[in-house]
The first five atom37 places (N, CA, C, CB, O) and aatype in JSON, in Angstrom:
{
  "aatype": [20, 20, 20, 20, 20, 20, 20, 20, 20, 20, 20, 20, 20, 20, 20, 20, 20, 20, 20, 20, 20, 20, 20, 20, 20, 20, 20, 20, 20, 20, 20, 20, 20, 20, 20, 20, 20, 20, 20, 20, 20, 20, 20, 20, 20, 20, 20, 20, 20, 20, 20, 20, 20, 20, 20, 20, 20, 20, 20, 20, 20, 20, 20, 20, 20, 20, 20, 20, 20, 20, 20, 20, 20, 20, 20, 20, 20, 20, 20, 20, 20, 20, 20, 20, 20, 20, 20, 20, 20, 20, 20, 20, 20, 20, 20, 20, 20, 20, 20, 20, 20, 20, 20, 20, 20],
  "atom_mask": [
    [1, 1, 1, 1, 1],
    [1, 1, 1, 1, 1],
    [1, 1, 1, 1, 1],
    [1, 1, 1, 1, 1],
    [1, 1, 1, 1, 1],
    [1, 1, 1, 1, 1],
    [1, 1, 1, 1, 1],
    [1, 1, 1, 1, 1],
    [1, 1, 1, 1, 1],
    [1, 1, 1, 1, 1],
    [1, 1, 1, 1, 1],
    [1, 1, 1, 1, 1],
    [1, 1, 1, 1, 1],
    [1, 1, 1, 1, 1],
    [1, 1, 1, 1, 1],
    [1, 1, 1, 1, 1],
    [1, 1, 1, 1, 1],
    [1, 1, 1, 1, 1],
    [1, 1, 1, 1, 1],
    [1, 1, 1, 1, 1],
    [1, 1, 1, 1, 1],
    [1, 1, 1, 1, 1],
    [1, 1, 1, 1, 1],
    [1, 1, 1, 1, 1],
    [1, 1, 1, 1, 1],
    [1, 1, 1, 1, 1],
    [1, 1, 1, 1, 1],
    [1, 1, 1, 1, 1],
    [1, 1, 1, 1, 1],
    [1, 1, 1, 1, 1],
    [1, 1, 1, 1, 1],
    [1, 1, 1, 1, 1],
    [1, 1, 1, 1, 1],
    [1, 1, 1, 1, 1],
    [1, 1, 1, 1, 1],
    [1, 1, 1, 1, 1],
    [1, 1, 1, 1, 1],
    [1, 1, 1, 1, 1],
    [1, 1, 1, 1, 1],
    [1, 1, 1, 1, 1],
    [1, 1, 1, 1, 1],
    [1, 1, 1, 1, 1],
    [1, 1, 1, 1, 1],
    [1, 1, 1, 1, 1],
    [1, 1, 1, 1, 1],
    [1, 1, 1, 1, 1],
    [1, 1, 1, 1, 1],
    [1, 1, 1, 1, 1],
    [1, 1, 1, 1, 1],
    [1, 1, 1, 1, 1],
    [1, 1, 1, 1, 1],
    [1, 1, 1, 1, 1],
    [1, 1, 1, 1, 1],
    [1, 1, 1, 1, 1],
    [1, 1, 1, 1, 1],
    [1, 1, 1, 1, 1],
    [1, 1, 1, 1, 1],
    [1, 1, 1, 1, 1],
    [1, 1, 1, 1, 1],
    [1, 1, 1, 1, 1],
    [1, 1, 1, 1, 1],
    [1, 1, 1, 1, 1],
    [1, 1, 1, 1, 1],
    [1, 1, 1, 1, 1],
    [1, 1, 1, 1, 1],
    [1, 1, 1, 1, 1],
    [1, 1, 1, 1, 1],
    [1, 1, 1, 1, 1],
    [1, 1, 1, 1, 1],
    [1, 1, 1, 1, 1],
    [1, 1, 1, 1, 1],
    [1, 1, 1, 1, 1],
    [1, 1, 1, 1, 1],
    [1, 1, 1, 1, 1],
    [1, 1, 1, 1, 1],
    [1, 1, 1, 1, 1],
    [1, 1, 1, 1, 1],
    [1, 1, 1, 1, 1],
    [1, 1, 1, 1, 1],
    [1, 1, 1, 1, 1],
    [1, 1, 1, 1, 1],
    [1, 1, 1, 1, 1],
    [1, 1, 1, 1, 1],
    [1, 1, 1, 1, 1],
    [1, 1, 1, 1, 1],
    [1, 1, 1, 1, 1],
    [1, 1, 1, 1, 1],
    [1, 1, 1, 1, 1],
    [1, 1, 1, 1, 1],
    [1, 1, 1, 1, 1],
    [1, 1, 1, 1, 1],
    [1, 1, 1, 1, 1],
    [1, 1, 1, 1, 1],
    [1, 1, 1, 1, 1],
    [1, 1, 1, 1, 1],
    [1, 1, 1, 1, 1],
    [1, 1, 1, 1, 1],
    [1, 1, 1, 1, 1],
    [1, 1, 1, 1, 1],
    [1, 1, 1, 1, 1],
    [1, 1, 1, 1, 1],
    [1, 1, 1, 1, 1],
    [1, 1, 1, 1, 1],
    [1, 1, 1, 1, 1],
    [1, 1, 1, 1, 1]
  ],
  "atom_positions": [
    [[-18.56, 63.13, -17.02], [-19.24, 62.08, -16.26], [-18.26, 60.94, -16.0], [-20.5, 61.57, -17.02], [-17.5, 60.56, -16.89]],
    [[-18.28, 60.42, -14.82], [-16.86, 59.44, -14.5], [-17.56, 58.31, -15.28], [-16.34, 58.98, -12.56], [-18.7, 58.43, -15.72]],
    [[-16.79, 57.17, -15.43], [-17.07, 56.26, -16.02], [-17.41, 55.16, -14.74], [-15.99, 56.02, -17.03], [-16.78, 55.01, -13.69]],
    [[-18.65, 54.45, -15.2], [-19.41, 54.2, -14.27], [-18.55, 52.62, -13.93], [-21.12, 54.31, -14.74], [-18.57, 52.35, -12.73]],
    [[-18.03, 51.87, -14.56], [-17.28, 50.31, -14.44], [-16.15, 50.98, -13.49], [-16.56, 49.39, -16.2], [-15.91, 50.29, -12.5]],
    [[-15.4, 52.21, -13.58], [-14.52, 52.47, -13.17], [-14.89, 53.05, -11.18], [-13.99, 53.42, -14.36], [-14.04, 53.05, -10.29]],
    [[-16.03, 53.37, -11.07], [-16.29, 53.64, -10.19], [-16.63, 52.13, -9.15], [-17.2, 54.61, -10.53], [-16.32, 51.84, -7.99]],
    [[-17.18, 51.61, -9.93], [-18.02, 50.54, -8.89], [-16.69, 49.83, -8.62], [-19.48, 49.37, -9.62], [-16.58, 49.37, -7.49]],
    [[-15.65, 49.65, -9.47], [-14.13, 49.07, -8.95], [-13.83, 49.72, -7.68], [-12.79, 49.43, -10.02], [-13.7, 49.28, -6.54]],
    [[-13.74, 51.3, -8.35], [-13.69, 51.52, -6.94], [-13.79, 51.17, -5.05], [-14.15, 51.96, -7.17], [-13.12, 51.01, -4.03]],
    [[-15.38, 51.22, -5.68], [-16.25, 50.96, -4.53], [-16.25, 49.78, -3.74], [-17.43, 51.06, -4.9], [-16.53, 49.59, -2.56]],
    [[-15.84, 48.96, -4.74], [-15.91, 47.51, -4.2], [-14.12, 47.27, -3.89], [-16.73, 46.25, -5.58], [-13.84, 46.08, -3.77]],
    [[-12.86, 48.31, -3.75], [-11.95, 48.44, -3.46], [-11.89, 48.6, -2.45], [-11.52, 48.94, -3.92], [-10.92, 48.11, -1.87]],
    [[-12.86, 49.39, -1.7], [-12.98, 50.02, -0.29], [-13.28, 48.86, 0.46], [-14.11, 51.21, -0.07], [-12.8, 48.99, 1.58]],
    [[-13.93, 47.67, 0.31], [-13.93, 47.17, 0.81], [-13.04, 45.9, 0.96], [-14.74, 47.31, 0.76], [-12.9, 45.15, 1.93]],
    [[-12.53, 45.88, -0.12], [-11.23, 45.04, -0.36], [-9.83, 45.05, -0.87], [-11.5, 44.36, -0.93], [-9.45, 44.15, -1.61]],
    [[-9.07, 45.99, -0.53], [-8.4, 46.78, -1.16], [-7.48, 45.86, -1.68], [-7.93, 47.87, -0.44], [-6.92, 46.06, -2.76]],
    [[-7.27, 44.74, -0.93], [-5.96, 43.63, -1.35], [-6.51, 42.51, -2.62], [-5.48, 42.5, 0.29], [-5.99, 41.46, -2.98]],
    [[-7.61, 43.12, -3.06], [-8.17, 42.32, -4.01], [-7.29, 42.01, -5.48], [-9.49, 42.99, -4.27], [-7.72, 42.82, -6.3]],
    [[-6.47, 41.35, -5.95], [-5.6, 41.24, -7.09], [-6.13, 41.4, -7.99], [-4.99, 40.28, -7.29], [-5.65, 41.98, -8.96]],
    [[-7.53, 40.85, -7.9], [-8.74, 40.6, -9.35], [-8.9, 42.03, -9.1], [-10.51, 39.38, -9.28], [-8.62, 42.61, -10.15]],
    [[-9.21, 42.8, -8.26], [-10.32, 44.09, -8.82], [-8.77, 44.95, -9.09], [-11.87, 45.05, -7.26], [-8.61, 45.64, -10.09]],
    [[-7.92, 44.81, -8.28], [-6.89, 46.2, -9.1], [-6.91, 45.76, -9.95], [-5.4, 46.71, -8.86], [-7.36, 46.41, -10.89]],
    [[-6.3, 44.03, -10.24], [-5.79, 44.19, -12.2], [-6.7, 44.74, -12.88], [-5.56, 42.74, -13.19], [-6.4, 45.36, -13.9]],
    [[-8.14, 44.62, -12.43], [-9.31, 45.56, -13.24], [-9.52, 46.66, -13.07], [-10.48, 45.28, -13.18], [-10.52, 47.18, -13.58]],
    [[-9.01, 47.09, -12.6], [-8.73, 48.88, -12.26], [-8.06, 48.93, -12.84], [-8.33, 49.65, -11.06], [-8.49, 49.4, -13.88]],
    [[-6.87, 48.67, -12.92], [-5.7, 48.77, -14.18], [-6.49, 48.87, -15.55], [-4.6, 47.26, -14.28], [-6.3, 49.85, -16.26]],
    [[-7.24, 48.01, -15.88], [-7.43, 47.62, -16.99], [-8.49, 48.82, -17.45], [-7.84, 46.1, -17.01], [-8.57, 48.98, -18.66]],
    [[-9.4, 49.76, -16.54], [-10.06, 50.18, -16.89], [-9.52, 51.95, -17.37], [-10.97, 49.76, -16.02], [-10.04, 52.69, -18.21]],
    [[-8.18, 52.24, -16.39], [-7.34, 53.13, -16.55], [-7.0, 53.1, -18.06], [-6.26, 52.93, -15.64], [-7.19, 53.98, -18.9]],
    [[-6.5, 51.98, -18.17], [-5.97, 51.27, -19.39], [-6.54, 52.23, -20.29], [-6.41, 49.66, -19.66], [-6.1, 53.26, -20.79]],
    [[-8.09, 51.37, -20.37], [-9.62, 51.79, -21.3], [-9.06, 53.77, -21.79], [-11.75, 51.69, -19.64], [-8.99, 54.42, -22.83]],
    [[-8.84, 53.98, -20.64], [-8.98, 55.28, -20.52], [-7.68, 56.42, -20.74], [-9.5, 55.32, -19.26], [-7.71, 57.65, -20.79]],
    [[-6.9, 55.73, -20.82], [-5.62, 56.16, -21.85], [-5.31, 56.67, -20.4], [-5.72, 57.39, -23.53], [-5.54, 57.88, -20.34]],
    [[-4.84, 56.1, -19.14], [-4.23, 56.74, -18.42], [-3.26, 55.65, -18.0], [-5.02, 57.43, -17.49], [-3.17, 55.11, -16.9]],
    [[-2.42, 55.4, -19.35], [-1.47, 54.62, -18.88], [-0.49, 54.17, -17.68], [-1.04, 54.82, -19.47], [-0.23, 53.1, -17.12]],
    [[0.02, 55.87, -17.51], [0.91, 55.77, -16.3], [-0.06, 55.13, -14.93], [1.57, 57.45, -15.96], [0.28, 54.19, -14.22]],
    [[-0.92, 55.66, -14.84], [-1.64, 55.41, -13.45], [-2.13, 54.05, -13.87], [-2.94, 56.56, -12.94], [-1.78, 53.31, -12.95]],
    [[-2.93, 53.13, -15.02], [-2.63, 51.53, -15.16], [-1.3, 51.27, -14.82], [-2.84, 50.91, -16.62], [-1.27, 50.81, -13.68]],
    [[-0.14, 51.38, -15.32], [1.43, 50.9, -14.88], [1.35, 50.79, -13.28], [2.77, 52.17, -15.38], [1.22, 49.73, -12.66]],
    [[1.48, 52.11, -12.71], [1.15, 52.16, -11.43], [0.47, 51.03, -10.55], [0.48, 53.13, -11.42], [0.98, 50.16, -9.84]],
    [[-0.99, 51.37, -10.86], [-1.74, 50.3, -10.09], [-1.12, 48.65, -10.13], [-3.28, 50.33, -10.75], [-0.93, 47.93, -9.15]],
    [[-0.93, 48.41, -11.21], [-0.08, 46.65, -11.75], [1.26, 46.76, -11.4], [0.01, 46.18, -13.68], [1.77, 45.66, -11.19]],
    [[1.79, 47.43, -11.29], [3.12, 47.55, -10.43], [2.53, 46.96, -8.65], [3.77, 49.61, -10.49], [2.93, 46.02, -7.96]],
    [[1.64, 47.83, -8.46], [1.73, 47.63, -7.14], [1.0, 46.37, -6.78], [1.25, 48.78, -6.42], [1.29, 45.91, -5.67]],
    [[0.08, 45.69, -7.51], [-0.18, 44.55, -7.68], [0.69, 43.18, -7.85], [-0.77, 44.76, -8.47], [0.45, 42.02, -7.53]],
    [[1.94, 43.87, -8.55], [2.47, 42.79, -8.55], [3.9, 42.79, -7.54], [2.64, 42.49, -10.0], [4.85, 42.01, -7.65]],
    [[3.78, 43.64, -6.77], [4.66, 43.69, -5.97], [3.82, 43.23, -4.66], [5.35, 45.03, -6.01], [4.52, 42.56, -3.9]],
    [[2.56, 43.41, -4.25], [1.95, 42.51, -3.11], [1.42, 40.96, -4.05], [0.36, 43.53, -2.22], [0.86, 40.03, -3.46]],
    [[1.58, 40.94, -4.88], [0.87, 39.35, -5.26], [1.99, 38.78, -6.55], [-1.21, 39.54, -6.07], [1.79, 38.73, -7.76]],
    [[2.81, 38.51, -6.02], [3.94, 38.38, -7.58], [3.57, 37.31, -8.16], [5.7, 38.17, -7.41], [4.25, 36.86, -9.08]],
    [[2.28, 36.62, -7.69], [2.28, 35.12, -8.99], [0.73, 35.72, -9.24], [2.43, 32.77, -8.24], [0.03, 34.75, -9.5]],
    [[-0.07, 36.96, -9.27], [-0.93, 37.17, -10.36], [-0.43, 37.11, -11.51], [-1.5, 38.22, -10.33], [0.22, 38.11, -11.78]],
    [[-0.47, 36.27, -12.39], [0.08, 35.66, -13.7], [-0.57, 36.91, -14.9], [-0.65, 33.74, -13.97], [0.21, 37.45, -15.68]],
    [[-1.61, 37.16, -14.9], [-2.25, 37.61, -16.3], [-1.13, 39.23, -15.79], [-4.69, 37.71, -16.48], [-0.28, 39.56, -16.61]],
    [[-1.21, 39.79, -14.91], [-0.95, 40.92, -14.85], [0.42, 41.43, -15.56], [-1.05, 41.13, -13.61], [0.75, 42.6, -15.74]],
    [[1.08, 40.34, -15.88], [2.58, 40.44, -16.35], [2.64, 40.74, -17.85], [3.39, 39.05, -16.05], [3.42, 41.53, -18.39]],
    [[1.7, 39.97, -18.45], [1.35, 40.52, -19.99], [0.47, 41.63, -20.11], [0.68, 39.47, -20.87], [0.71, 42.27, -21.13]],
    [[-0.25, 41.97, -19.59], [-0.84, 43.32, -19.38], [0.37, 44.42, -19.19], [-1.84, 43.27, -18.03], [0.64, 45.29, -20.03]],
    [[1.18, 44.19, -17.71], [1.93, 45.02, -17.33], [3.19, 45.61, -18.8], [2.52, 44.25, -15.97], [3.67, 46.67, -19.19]],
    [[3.25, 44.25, -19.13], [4.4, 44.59, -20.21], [3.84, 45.12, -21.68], [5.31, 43.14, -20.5], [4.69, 45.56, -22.45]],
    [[2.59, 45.11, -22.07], [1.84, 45.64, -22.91], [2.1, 47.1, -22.51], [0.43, 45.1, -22.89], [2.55, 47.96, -23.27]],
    [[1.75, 47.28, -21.24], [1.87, 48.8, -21.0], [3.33, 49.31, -21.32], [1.51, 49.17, -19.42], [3.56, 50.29, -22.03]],
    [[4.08, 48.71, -20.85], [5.15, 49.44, -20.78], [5.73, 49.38, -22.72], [6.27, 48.65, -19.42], [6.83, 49.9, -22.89]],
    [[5.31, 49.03, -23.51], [5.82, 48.88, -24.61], [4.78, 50.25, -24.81], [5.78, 47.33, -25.44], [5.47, 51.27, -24.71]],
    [[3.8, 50.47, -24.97], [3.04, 51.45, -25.52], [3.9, 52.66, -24.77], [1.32, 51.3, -25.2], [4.43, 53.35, -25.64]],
    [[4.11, 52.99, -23.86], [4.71, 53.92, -22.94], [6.38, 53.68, -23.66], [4.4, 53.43, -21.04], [7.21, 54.51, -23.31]],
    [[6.64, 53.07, -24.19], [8.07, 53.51, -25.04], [9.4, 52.8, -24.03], [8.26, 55.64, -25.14], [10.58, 53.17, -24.1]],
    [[8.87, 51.78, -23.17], [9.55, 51.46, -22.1], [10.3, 50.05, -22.54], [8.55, 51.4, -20.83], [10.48, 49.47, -21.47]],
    [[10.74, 49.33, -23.46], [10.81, 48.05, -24.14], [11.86, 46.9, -23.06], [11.53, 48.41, -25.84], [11.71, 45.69, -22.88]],
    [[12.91, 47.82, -22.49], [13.63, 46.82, -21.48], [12.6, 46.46, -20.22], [15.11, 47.58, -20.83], [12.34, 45.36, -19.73]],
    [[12.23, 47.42, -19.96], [10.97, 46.96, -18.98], [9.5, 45.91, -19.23], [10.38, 48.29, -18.67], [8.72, 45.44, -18.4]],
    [[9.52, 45.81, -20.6], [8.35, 44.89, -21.41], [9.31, 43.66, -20.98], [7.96, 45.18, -23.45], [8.95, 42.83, -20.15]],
    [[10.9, 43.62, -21.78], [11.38, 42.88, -21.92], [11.12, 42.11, -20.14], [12.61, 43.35, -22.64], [10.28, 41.22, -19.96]],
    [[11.96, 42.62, -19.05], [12.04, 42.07, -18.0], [10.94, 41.52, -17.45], [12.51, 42.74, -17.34], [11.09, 40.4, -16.95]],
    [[9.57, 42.17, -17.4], [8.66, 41.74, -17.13], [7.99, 39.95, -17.73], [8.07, 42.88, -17.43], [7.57, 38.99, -17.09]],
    [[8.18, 40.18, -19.22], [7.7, 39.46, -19.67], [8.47, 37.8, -19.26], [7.61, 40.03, -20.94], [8.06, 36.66, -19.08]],
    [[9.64, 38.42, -19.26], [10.35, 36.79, -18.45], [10.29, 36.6, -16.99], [12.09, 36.59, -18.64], [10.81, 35.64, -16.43]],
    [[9.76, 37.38, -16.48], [9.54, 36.84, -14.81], [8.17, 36.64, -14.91], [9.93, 37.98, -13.4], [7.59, 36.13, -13.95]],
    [[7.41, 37.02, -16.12], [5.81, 36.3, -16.54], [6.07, 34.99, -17.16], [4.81, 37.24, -17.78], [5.21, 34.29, -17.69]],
    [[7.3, 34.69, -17.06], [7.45, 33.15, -18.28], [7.72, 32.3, -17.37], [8.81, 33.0, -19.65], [7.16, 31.21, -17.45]],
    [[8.8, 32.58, -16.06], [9.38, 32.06, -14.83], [7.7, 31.83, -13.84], [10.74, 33.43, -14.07], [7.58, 30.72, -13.32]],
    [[6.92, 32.49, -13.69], [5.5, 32.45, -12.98], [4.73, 31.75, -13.65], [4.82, 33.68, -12.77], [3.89, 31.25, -12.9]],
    [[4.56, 31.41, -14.94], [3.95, 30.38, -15.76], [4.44, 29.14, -15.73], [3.94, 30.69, -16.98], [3.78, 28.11, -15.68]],
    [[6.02, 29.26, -15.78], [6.37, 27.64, -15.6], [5.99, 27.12, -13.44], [8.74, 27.47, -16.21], [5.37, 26.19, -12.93]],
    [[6.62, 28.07, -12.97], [5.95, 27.44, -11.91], [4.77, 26.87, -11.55], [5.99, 27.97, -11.3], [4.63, 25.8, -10.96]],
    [[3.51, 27.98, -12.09], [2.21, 27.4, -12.23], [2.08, 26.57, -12.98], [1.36, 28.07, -12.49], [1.19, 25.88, -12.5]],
    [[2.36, 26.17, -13.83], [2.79, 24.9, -15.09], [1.64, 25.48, -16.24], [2.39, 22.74, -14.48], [0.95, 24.79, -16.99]],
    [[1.67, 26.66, -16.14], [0.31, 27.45, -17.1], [1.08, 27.16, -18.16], [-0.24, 29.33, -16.95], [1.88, 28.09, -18.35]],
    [[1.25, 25.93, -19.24], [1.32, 26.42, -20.58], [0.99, 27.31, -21.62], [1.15, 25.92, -20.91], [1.75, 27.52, -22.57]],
    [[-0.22, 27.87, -21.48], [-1.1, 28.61, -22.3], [-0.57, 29.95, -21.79], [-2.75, 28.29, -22.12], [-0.55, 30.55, -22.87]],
    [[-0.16, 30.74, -20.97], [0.14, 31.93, -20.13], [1.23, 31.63, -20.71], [-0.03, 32.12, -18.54], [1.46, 32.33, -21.69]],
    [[2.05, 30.82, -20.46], [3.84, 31.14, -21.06], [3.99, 31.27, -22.32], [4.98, 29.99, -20.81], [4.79, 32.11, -22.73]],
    [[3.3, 30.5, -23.18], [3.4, 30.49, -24.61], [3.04, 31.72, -24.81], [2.62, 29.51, -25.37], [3.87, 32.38, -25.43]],
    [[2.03, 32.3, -24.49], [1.42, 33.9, -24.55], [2.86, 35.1, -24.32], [0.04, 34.14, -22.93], [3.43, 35.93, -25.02]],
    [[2.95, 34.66, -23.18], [4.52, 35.87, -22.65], [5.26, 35.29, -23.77], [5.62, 35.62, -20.71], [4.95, 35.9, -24.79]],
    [[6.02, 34.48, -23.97], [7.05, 34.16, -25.0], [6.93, 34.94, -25.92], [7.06, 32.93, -25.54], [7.93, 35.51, -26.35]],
    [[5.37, 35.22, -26.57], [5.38, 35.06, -27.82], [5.58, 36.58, -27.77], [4.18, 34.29, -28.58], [6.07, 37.28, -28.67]],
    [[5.08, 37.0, -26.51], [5.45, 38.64, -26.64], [6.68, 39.11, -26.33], [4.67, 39.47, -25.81], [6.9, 40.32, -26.43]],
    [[7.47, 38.42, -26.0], [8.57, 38.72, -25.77], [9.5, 38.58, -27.21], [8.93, 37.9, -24.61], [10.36, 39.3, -27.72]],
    [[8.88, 37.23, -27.62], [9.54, 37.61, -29.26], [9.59, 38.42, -30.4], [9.38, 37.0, -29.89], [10.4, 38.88, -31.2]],
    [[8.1, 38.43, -30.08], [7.97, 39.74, -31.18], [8.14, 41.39, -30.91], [6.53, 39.67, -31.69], [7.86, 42.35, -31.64]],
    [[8.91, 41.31, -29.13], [9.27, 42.73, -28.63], [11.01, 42.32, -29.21], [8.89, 43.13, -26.5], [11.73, 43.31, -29.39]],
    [[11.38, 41.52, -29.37], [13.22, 41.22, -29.07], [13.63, 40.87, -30.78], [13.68, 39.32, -27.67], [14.69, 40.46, -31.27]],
    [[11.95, 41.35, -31.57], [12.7, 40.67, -32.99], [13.13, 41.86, -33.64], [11.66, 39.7, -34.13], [13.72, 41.8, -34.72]]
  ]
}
């Protein structure tokens, strides 16, 4: 039985496909669903049409550490630290930092 959160993303994709909020939640629901590569995927391509969706960068780099990918956590997570200081998101950068430290310790 498909999973029903994962569908209505869907659905509501069709009609908005450039939506940043519903892929990163498509991502996230892939995620749910242990289909890592295809979450990576989707947030890749998210963040290549929207490069200052901010949350997607600690997500993205979460993935790639579980997936065994750590220079790619690494890179991500500082062009999530560079997109936080622009937005002046303190709370978002301190977050990336902190994952970046405890990926680089």
């Amino acid at each position: 039985m498909p999973d029903t959160r994962l569908v209505q993303i869907q659905e509501m994709l069709k009609a908005e496909p450039n939506d940043s909020f519903l892929n990163y939640l498509l991502s996230l629901e892939y995620g749910k669903l242990n289909d890592i590569y295809k979450a990576i995927d989707i947030i890749e391509t998210l963040l290549f049409k929207d490069e200052n969706y901010l949350g997607a960068y600690y997500q993205l780099g979460k993935y790639y550490e579980q997936t065994d990918q750590p220079e790619k956590a690494v890179d991500t997570y500082k062009k999530g630290v560079l997109v936080a200081q622009n937005q002046k998101n303190k709370k978002a950068q301190g977050e990336l930092n902190e994952a970046l430290w405890m990926l680089e310790d």
